[in-house]
RODO-2510 file (C-alpha; in nm, 4 decimals, decimal comma):
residues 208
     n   res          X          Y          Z
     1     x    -0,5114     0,3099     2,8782
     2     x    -0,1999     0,1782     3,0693
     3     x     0,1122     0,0152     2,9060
     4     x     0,3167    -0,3154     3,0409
     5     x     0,4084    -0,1217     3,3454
     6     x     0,1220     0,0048     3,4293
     7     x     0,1743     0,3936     3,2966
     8     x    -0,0934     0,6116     3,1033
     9     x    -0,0179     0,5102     2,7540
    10     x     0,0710     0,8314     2,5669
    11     x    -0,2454     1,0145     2,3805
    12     x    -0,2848     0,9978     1,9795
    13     x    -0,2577     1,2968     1,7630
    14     x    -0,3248     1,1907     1,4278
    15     x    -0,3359     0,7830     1,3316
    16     x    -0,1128     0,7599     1,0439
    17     x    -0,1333     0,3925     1,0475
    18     x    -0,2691     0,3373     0,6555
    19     x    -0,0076     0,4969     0,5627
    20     x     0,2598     0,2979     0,7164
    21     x     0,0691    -0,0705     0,6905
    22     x     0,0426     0,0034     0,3367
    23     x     0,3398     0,1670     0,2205
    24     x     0,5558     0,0396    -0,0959
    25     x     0,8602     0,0370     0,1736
    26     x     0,6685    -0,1711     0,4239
    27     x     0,6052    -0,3919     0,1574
    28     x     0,9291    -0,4647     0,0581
    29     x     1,0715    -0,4783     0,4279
    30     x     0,8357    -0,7397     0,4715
    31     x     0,8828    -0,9508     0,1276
    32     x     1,2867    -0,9353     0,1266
    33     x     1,3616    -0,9305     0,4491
    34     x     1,0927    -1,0388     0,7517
    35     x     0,9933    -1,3227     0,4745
    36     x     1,3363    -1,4212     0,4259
    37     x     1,4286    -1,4100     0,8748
    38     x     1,1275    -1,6408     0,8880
    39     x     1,2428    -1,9004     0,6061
    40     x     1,5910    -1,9173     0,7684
    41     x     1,3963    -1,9686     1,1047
    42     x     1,2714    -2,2412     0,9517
    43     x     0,9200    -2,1580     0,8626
    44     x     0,7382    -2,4025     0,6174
    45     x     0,3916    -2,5324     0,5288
    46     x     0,1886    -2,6156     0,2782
    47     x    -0,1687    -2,5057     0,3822
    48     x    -0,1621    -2,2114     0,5338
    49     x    -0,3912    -1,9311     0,6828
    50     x    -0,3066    -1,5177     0,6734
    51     x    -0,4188    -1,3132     0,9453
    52     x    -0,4237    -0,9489     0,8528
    53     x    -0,3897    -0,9365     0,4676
    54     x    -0,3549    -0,5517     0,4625
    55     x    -0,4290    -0,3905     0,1583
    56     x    -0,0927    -0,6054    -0,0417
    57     x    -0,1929    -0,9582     0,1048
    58     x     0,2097    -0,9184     0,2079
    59     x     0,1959    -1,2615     0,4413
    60     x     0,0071    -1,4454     0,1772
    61     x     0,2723    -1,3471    -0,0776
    62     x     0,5857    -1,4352     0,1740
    63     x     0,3368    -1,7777     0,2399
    64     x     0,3737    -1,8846    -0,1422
    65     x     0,7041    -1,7298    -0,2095
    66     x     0,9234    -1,8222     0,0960
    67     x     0,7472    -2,0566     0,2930
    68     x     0,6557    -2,3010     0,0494
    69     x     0,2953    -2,2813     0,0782
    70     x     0,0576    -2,3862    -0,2200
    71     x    -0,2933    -2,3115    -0,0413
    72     x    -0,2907    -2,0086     0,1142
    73     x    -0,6486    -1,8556     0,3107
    74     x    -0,6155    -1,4944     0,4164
    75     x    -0,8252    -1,2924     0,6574
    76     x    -0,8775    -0,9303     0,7144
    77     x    -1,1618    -0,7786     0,9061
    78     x    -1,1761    -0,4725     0,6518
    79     x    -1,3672    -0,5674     0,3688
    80     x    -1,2278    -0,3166     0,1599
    81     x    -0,8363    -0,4168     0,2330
    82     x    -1,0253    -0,8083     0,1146
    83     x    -1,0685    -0,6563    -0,2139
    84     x    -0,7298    -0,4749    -0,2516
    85     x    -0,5363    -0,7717    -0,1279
    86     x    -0,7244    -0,9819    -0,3950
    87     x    -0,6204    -0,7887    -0,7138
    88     x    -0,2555    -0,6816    -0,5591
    89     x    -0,2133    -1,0875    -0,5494
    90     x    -0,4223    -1,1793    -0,8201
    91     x    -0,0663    -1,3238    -1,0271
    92     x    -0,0554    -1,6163    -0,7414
    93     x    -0,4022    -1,7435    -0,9208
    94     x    -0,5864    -2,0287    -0,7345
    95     x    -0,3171    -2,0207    -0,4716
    96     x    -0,4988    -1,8006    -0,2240
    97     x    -0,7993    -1,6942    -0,1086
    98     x    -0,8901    -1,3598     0,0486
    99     x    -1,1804    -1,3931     0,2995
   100     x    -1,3478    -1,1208     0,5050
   101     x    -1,2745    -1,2590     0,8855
   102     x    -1,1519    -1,2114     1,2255
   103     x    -0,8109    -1,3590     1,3610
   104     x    -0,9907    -1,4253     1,7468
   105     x    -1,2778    -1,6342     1,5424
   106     x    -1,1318    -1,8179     1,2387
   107     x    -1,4192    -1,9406     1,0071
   108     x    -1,1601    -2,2510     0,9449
   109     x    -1,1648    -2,6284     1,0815
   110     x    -0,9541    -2,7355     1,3982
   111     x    -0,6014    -2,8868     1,2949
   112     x    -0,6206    -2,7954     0,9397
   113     x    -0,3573    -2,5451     0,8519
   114     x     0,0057    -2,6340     0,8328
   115     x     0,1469    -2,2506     0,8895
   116     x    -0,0465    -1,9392     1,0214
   117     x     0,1289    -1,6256     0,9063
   118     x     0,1465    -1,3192     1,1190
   119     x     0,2818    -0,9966     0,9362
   120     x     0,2654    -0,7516     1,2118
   121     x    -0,1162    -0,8209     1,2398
   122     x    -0,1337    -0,9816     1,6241
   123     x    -0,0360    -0,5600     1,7484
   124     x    -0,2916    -0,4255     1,6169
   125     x    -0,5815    -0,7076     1,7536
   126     x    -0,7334    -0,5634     2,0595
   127     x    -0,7954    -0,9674     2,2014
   128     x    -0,4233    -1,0697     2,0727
   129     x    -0,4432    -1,3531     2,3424
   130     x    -0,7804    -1,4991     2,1756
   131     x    -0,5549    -1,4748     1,8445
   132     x    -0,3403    -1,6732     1,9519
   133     x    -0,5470    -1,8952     2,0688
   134     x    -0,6786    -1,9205     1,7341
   135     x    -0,3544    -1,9534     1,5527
   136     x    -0,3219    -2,2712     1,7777
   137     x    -0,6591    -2,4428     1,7270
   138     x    -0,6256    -2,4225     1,3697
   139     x    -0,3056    -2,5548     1,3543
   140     x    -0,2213    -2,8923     1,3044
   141     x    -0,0085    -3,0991     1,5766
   142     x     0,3518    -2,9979     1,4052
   143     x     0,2150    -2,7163     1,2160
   144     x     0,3819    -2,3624     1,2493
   145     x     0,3241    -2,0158     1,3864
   146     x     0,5263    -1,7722     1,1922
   147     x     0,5044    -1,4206     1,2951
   148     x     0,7131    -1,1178     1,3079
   149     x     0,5844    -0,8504     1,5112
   150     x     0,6375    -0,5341     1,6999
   151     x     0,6298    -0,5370     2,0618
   152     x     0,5203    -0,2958     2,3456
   153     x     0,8981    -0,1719     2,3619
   154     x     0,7708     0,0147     2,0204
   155     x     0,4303     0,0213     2,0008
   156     x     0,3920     0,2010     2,3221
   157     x     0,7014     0,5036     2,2699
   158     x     0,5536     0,8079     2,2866
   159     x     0,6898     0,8738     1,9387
   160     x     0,4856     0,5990     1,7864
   161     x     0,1672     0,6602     1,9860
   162     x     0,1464     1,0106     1,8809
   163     x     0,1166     0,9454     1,5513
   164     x    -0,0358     0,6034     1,5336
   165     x    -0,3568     0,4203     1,7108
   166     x    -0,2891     0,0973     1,8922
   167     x    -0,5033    -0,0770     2,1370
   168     x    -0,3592    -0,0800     2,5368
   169     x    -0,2450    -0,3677     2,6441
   170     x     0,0363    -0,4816     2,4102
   171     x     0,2386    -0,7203     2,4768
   172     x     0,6411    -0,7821     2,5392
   173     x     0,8490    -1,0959     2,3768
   174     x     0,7984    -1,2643     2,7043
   175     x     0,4266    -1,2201     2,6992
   176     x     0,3856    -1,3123     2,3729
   177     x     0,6374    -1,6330     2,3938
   178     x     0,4722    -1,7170     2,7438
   179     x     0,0870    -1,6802     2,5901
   180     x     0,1910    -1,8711     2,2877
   181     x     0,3091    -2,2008     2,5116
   182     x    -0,0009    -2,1523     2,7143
   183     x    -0,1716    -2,2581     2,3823
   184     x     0,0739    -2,5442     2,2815
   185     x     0,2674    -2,2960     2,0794
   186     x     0,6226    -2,3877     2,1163
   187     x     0,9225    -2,1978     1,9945
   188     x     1,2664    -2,4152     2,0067
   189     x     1,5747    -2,2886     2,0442
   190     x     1,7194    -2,0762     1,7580
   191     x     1,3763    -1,9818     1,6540
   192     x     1,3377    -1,6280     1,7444
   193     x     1,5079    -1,3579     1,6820
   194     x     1,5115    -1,0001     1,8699
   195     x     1,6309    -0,6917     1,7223
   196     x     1,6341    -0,3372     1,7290
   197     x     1,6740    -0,3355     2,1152
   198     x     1,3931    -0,6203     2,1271
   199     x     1,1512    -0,3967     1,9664
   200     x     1,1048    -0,5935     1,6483
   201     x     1,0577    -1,0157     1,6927
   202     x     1,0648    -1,2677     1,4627
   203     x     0,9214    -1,6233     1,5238
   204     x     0,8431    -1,9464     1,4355
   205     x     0,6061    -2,1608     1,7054
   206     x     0,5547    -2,5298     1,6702
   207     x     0,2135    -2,6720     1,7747
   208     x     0,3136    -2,9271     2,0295
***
């Protein structure tokens, strides 16, 4: 595997990921403060799709709680973080559904989502380019990308690598900002936000 510029990506010792993804702290990281970046960025919609629910259903939470969302459908590929997400969220009622699916083939109709959520999901998909391209056909014209993300700058430190499993191929801000207006994904001015040396993104992407 090579990174962005082309270097061996670094090996993996022992994939820690789970316990990371599904940490108590990750989960309140992502509630009070990615969920709360993304509202003042403007994020909003009222039908709206999860990819990656995890094993806390975190961006179908943030969807109801912060976005404004009152129909949320949320995807994992892992059966088994389905279930968890489902009784973790089971308070939010009728609001969302959990779904067994995959974010590069969305079992959901062209134009009919308001806001696709990303919670640090899109690093993790080997074909992150097809999930894009996803995000975008199931958005409506108007409707919203909101993501928040780790990029290549992070995913690919040897640190990181050693003790968590990522596919090659990541991307940077650029990339991902470039591949989403290949798609019709636009993200206006004031609507992203770089931190931690451009490392750790947040977004919101307007479907042209």
């Amino acid at each position: 595997m090579t990174d962005l510029r082309g270097r061996a990506v670094p090996p993996t010792y022992v994939n820690a990921n789970r316990l990371w993804v599904d940490s108590r702290l990750r989960y309140e990281i992502g509630l009070r403060v990615e969920g709360a970046i993304l509202r003042r960025l403007g994020a909003r919609g009222s039908r709206a799709v999860e990819i990656g629910t995890g094993r806390r259903g975190l961006g179908a939470r943030v969807a109801v709680e912060c976005l404004g969302a009152t129909e949320v459908t949320a995807f994992d590929v892992h059966a088994a973080s389905v279930g968890r997400a489902r009784m973790r969220c089971a308070d939010l009622a009728d609001r969302v559904t959990f779904r067994v699916g995959d974010a590069t083939a969305l079992p959901v109709g062209d134009a009919s989502a308001d806001l696709v959520v990303d919670f640090h999901a899109l690093h993790h998909i080997v074909d992150w380019r097809a999930a894009v391209a996803e995000a975008a056909r199931v958005l409506r014209p108007g409707g919203q990308l909101a993501l928040t993300e780790m990029t290549a700058r992070f995913v690919d430190a040897p640190a990181l690598r050693a003790v968590s499993r990522h596919p090659a191929d990541r991307f940077s801000t650029d990339q991902l900002v470039a591949e989403l207006a290949a798609h019709g994904l636009e993200v206006p001015p004031g609507r992203l936000r770089r931190a931690a040396g451009d490392r750790w993104i947040q977004a919101v992407a307007t479907r042209a």
